[in-house]
Structures are given as C-alpha cells and as structure tokens.
C-alpha positions as MATLAB code, in Angstrom:
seq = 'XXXXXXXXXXXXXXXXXXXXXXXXXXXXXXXXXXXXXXXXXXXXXXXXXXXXXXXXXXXXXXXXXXXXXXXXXXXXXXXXXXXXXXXXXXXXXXXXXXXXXXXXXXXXXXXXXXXXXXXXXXXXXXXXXXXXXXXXXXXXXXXXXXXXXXXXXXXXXXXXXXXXXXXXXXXXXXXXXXXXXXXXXXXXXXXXXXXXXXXXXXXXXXXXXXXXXXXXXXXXXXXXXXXXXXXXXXXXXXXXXXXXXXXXXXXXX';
ca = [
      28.441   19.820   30.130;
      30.512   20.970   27.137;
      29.700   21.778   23.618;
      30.585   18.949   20.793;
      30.742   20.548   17.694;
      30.948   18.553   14.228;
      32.622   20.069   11.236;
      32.552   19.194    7.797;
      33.755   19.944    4.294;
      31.492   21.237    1.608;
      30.971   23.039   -1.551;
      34.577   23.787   -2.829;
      35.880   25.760    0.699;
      33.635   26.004    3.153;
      32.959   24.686    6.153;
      29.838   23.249    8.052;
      29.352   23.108   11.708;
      26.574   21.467   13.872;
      26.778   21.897   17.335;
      25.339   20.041   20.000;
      24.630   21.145   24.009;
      24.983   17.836   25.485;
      23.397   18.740   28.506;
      19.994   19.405   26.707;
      20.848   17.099   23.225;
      19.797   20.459   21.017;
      21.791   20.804   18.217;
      21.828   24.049   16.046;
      23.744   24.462   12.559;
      26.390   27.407   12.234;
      25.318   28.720    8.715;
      23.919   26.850    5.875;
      26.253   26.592    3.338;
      25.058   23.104    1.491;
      21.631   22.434    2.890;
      22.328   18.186    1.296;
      25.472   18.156    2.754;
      24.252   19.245    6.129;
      21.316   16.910    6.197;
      23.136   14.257    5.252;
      25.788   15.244    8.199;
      23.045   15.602   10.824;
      21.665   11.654    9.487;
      24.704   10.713   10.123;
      25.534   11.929   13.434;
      21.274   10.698   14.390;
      20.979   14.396   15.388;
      18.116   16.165   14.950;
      18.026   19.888   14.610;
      16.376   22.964   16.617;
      18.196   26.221   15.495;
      19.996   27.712   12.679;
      22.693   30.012   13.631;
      23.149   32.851   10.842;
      26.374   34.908   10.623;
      24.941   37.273    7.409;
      23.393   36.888    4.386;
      25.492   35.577    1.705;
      24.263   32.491   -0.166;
      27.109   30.716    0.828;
      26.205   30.719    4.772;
      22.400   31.159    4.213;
      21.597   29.824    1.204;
      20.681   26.380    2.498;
      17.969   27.906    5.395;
      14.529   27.510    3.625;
      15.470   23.294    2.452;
      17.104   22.651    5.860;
      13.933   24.227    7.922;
      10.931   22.256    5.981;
      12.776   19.498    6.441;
      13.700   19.518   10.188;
      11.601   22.024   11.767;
      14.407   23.857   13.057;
      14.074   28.422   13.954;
      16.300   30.350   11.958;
      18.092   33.011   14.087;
      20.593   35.619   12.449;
      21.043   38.857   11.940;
      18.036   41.316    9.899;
      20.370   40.890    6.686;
      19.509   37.649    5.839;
      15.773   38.514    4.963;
      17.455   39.732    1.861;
      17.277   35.861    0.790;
      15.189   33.976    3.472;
      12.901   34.972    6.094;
      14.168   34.661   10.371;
      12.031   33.322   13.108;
      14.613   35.809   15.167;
      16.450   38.746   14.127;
      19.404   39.317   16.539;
      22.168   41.819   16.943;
      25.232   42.720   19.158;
      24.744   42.208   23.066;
      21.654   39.613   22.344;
      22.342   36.342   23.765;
      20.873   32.750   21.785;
      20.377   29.878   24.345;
      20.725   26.108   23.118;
      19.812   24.186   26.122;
      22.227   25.118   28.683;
      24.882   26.862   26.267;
      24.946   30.395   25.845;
      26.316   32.498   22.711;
      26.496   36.086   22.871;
      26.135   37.818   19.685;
      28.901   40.157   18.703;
      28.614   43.223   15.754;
      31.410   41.876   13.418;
      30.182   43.858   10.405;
      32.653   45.038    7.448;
      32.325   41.914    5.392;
      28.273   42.361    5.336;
      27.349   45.347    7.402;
      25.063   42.958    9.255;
      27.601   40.548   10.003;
      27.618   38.889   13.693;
      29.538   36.493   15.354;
      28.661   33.938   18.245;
      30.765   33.281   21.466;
      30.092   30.629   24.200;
      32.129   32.228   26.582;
      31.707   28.988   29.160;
      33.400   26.635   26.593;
      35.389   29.953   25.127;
      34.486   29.126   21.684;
      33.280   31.452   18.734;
      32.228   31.260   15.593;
      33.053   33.997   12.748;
      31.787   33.434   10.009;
      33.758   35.235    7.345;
      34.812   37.987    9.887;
      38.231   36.206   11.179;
      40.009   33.914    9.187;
      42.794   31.713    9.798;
      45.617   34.091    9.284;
      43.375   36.172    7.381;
      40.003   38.360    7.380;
      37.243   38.680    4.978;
      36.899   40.960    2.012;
      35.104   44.333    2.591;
      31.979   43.491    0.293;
      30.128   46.227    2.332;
      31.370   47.769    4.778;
      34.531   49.913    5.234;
      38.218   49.515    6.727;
      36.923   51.364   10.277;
      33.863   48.911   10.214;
      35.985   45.836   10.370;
      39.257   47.011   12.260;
      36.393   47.768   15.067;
      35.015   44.603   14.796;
      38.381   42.665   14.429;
      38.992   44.675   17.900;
      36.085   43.115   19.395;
      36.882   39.566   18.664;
      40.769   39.880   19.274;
      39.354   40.803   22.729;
      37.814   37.577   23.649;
      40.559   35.143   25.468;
      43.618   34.039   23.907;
      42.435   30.717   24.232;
      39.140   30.811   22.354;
      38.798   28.370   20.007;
      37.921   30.407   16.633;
      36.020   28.628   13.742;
      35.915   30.324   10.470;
      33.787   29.505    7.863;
      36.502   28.766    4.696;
      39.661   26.614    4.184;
      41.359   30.135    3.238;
      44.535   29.543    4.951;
      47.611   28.559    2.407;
      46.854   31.863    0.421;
      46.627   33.631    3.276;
      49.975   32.562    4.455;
      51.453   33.789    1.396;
      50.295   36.998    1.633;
      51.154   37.097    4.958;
      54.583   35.997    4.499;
      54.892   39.208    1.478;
      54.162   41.648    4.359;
      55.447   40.370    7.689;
      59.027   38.847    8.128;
      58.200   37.618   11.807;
      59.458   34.483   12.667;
      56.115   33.529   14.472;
      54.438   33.992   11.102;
      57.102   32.014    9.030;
      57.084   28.876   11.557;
      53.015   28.994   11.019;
      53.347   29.447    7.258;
      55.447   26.183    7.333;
      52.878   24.587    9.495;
      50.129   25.358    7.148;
      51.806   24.480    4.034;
      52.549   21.163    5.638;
      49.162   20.806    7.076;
      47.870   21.393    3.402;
      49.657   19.235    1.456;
      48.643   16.465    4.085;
      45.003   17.985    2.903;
      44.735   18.487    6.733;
      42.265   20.858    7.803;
      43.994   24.476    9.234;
      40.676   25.527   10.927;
      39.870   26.187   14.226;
      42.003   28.145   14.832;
      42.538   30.683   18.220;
      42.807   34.198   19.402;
      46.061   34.301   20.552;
      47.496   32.398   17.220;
      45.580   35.461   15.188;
      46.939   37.994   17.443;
      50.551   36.960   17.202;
      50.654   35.864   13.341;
      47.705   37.994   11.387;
      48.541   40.653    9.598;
      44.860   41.813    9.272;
      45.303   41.852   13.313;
      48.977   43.079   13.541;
      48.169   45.857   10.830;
      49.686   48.500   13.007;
      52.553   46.938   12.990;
      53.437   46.262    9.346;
      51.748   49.934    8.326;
      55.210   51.159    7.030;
      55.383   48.041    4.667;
      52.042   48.676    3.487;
      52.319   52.810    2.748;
      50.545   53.488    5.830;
      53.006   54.817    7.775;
      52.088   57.017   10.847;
      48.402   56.842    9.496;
      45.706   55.563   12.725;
      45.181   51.773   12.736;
      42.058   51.448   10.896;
      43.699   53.234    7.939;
      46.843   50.223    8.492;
      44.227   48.064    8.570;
      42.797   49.423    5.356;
      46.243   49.336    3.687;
      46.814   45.662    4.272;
      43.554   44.363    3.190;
      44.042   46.583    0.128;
      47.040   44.815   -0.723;
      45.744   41.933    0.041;
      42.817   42.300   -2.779;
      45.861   43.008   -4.971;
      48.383   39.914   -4.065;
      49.189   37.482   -6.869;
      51.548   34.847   -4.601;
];
C-alpha cells in the first residue's frame, strides 16, 4: 500500500511533512520545524505519531523534537548531529534502513550543509526526502561542510530515478530561479523560471519537486556545465560546483 504524505506551511519558509504507511497506519514526522504547528497538523489529520525522522541538527528541522515526543510518545531517529540540541532514541547513518510499518527508507550521507546531514528514500514509492540538501532549483548553503562534501552527496541523490518525487524542506524556489536564470540561459530553465514565478504569485506551493526536473534545470546539479560562466573553467566538477554556490552566496537578483 502506498505512502500518503501531508505537507504543511510553517514558520516563515519551511515545510512540515507527516507521513503515513497505510498498510500499518504509523505515521512518522520528517523534521520538526514548529513542534505547535505539527501537533496541531497531526489533530487534525486524527493521526497519531510513532517516529521522528531527523535530516540534521539545525533548530529549524529539530528544534521541535523534545515538545513533540512528551507529547506523543513518538522515537526520535536521525543522524548523531542532532544530540547537539536533543537527545535520539536511534542514531543512523548512510546504508541504514528505518522501517514504518511496511515502508522502507534508506538513509543516504547528504552531508555539506551539516556534515551529518542524511536524507531518506522509499525506493518502493520512489520518494525522498532532503532536507536542506536538494532544493527546488537550488541546494543548501555550506554551513559546514565543503564544495567536495556536497557535490558528492548531490551525486548520490541525482542518482536515485528521474521520477522520484523530491521534498525539500523550504519554499526557496523564486530566488533560486533568479539566480539560476543569472547563470544558465537554457531554455529548460527559463520555461521553469516562468512556471515558478507564476506558481508564486498564485502563492502556490513549488515543492515536491523531482530528480529529473533538478537534473535538467539546477545549476547546483548542472555545475559542470555552466563552470565557464562561473570562473571555473576546466577546473573538476566539485570545484564548478564550488564556483556556483559561491556566487550564489553573493547574488543580489
């Protein structure tokens, strides 16, 4: 039986996810971003909750563990980073697989953002979960780690099917576009910057998003490709990689 997954607006971009294995009814949460908001979610839906799912350690996506736990119950699973602010019931890391019921993520390294930083993939339902790895025509800021770190683990995810639905953890995606449109005169990536700027002023969500849509219009992911507009030319593909997330930190548009 498939995966139903819930997602939900909170604090000023994030987003919430509760998923449910409707073979088994066991519902985990994908982060903790706004323990209220994801209480008052799970009320809502009249689910209750057995696992949170950590993808690192920032307040923002673990922040909400401790208030959620004493008042569901629920295990916290993540990676060891997220000690730093709240304690695990299981510490997991790349190649480890979580059950809920009969659905079955694999965890994946995705560290540069946090050098802990994982990822989940149900690769039944081809669906994963990012965290702030992969982003909607974008990829998250190297708080930690370094450009090799999170070229490898962009690798690793842009590996998974094209048709994997991807859900990232932030509504990210119009400044993205702009930044992607400053570096990358594809046409693929101006039809999808028109998409998203419609989708936007709609206030229409832009996430999930998939694979293949990342490979073809990213420029985190086509970074090779757009090294000469980014100083990087002839330079390996994590130091493209490096380039365009550097100019990226930079970008006023």
């Amino acid at each position: 039986m498939p995966l139903s997954i819930h997602q939900f607006a909170c604090l000023s971009d994030n987003y919430g996810f509760l998923v449910r294995d409707e073979a088994s009814g066991r519902t985990a949460c994908i982060d903790t971003p706004d323990a209220a908001a994801v209480l008052r979610e799970l009320e809502g839906l009249g689910w209750g909750l057995d696992l949170i799912l950590n993808t690192h350690w920032h307040p923002d996506h673990a922040g909400g563990n401790a208030e959620i736990k004493a008042a569901t119950g629920c295990a916290i699973v993540g990676p060891a980073e997220v000690t730093r602010i709240a304690p695990l019931d299981r510490e997991v890391t790349h190649g480890d697989v979580v059950e809920l019921g009969e659905t079955r993520f694999e965890v994946i390294d995705s560290g540069g953002h946090t050098l802990g930083h994982i990822a989940y993939f149900d690769a039944v339902d081809r669906i994963a979960f990012v965290g702030d790895t992969l982003f909607a025509l974008g990829c998250g800021r190297l708080f930690e780690g370094t450009a090799e770190q999170m070229w490898d683990s962009l690798q690793r995810l842009a590996a998974l099917p094209d048709d994997t639905t991807v859900y990232c953890a932030h509504e990210y995606t119009a400044s993205n576009a702009r930044f992607a449109l400053s570096v990358d005169d594809s046409p693929a990536v101006k039809a999808r910057a028109d998409e998203v700027f419609a989708a936007r002023a709609r206030d229409a969500w832009t996430v999930p998003t998939t694979i293949g849509l990342e490979k073809a219009t990213n420029p985190f992911l086509r970074a090779p490709l757009l090294a000469a507009q980014v100083g990087a030319a002839g330079q390996p593909d994590a130091a493209a990689f490096g380039a365009v997330r550097a100019a990226k930190d930079s970008f006023k548009g």
